[in-house]
GUBA-670394 format. One record per residue (C-alpha): residue number from 1; residue in one letter; x, y, z. Coordinates in steps of 0.5 Angstrom, whole numbers, plus 2048, in hexadecimal, padded with zeros to 3 digits. Layout:
GUBA-670394
REC   seq   type    xx    yy    zz
REC   NUM      A     X     Y     Z
...
This chain:
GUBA-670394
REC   seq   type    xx    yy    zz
REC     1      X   814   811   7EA
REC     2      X   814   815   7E3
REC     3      X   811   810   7DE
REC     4      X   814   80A   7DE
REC     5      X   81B   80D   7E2
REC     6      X   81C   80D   7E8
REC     7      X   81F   814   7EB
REC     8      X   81E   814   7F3
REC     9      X   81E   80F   7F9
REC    10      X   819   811   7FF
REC    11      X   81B   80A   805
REC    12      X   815   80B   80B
REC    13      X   818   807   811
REC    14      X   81E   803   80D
REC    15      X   81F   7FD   810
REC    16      X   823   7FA   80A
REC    17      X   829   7FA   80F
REC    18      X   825   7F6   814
REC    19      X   823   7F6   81B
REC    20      X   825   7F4   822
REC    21      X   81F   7F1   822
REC    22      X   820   7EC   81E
REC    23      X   827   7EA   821
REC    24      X   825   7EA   829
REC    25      X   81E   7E6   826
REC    26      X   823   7E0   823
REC    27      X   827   7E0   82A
REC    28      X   820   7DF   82E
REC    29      X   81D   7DA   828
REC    30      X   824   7D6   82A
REC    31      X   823   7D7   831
REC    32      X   81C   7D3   831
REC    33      X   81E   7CE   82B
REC    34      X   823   7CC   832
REC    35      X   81E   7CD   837
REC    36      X   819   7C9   833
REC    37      X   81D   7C4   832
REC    38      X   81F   7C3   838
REC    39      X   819   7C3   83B
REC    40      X   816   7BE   836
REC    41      X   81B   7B8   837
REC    42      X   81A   7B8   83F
REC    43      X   813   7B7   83D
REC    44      X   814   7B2   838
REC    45      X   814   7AD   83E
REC    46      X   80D   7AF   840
REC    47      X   80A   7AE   839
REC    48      X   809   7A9   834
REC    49      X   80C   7A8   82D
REC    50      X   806   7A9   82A
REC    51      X   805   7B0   82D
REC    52      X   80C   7B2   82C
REC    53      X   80B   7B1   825
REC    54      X   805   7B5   825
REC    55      X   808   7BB   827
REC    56      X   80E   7BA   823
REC    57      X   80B   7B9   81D
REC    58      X   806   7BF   81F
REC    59      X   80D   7C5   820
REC    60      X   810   7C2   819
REC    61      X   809   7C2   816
REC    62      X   809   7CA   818
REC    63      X   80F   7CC   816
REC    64      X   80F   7C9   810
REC    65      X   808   7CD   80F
REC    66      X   809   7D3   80A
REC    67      X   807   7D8   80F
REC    68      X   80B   7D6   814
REC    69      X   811   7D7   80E
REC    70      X   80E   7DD   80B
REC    71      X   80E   7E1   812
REC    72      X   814   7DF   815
REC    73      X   818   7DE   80E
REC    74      X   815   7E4   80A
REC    75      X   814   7E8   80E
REC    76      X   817   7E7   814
REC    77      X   81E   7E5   812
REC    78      X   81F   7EB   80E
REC    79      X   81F   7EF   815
REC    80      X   826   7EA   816
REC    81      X   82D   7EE   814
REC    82      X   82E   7E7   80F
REC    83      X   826   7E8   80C
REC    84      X   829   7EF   80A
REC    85      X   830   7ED   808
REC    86      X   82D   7E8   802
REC    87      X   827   7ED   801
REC    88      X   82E   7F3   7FE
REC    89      X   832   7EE   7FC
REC    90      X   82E   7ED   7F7
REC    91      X   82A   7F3   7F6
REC    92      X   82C   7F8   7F0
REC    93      X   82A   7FF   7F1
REC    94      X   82B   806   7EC
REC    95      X   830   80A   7ED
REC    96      X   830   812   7ED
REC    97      X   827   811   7F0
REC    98      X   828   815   7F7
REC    99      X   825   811   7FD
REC   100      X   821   815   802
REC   101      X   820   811   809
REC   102      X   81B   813   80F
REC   103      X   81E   810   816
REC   104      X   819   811   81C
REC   105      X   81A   811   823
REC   106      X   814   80F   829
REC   107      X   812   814   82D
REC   108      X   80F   811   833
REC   109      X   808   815   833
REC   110      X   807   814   82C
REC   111      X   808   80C   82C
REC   112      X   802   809   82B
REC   113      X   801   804   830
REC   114      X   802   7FD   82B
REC   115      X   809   800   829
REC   116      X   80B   800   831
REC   117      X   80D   7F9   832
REC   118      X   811   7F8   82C
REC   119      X   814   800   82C
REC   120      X   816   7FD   833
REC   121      X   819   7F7   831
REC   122      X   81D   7FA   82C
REC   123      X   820   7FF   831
REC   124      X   821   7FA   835
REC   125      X   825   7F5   82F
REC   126      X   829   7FB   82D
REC   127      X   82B   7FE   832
REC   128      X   828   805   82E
REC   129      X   822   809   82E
REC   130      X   822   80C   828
REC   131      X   81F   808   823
REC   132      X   817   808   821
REC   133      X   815   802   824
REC   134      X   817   7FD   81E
REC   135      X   81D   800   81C
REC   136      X   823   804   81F
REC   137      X   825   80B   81B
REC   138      X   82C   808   81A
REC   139      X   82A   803   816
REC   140      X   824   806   813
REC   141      X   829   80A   80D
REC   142      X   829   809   806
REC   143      X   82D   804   805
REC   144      X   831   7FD   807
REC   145      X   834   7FE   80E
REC   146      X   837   7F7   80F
REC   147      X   837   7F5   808
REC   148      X   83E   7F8   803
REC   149      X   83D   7F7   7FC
REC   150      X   83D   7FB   7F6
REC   151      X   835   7FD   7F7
REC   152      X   836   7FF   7FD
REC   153      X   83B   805   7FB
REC   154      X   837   808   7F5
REC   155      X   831   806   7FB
REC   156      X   835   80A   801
REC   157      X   838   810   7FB
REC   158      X   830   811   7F9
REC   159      X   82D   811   801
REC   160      X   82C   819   802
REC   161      X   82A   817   809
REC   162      X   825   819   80D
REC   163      X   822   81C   813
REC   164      X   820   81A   81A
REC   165      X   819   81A   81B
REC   166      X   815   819   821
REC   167      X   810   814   820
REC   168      X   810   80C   820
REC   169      X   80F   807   81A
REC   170      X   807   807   818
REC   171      X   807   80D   819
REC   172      X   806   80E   810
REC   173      X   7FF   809   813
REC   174      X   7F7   80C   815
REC   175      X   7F2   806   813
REC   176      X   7F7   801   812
REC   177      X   7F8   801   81A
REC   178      X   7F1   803   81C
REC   179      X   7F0   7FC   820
REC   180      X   7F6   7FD   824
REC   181      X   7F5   804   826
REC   182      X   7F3   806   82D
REC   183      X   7F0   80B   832
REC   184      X   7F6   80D   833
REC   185      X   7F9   80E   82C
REC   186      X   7F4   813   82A
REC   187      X   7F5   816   830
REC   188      X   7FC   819   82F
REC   189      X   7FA   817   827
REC   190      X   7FF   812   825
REC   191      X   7FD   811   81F
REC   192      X   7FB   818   81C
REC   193      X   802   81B   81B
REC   194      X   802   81D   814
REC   195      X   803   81A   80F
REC   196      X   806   81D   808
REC   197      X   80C   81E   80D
REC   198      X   80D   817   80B
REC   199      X   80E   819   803
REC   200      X   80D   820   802
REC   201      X   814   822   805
REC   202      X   817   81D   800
REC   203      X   813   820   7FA
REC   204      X   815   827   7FB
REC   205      X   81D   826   7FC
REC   206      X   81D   821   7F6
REC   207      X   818   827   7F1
REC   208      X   81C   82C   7F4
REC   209      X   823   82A   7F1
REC   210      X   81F   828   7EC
REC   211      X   821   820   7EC
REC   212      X   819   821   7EC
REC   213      X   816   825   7E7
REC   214      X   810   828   7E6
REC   215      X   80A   827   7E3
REC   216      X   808   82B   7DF
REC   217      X   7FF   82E   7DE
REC   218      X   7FF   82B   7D8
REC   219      X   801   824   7DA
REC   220      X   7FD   824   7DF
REC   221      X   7F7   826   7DC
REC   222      X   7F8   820   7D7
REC   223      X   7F9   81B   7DC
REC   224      X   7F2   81D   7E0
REC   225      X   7EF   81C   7D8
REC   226      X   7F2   816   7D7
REC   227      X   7EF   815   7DE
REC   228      X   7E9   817   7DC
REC   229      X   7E8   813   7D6
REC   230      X   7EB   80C   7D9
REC   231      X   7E5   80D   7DE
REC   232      X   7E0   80E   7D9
């Protein structure tokens, strides 16, 4: 950011294309809509009316509930290509500001032990291995894949791309994943990549073409005087 402008665009593990996570879930939650159904007429005959209703009033009482539609509205249906798809219809976005992006791919003895299953079941859903745990490299780009519009190609004509890493989605994280660490985390140091590799590259291109510029002494000076000011 320069002032009020925006300059530059720095996308860490992009997943405004979605995941495979999100179509492969719906297909399961589907699936166990059948499952339960079915299960819960052939009990029906075992139960009273009065329990029946209980537990119909209690499933339509939680997924009324707000968590349950923030979760699986807000925040899960963004994995699906359809959440994607109203999220660039509608987005606007500055021509002319390049877009850097950073994609990972797991290593297996570099991820940590919370990430294994769901690293897994990707793997699995996609039929790929080169994804992050959360998103794959293909999708992690910046801009829209599945979505065609006029956004999408200033989006497409600013994206400068960006290199592989080896790394997995939390890796930008330290104390925020604190309770989940394990033994062996620290072990093979899953968490302790460095961490400026996830801005500074990103900051150095964009100062080196000049789209960054450079603070001058004297600007920084006065910011720190101001700083000092407003503290007193």
């Amino acid at each position: 950011m320069e002032g009020c402008n925006l300059v530059c665009r720095q996308l860490l593990f992009s997943a405004a294309n979605g995941s495979m996570h999100g179509p492969a879930m719906e297909a399961k939650i589907h699936r166990l809509i059948v499952m339960c159904e079915e299960f819960f007429k052939y009990q029906q005959g075992y139960c009273s009316r009065g329990f029946t209703s209980l537990v119909l009033q209690t499933l339509n009482d939680f997924m009324d509930s707000a968590p349950f539609h923030k979760f699986m509205c807000g925040g899960g249906g963004t994995f699906l290509h359809d959440g994607c798809e109203a999220f660039w219809r509608e987005a606007q976005h500055l021509p002319n500001v390049p877009t850097c992006v950073l994609r990972g791919v797991l290593e297996d003895h570099t991820t940590p032990e919370s990430l294994e299953m769901i690293s897994n079941l990707l793997s699995k859903e996609a039929g790929s291995k080169l994804h992050d745990s959360q998103v794959h490299v293909y999708d992690a780009v910046g801009h829209p894949v599945y979505t065609q519009n006029r956004n999408g190609k200033i989006l497409k004509n600013c994206d400068m791309g960006g290199g592989v890493q080896r790394t997995h989605h939390w890796s930008p994280l330290c104390q925020e994943v604190e309770f989940v660490r394990t033994k062996r985390d620290i072990d093979q140091a899953s968490f302790l990549c460095a961490k400026d590799r996830h801005v500074s590259p990103w900051v150095d291109v964009n100062a080196r073409f000049g789209i960054i510029k450079y603070a001058s002494p004297q600007a920084g000076e006065r910011n720190k005087n101001e700083g000092d000011m407003l503290s007193i």
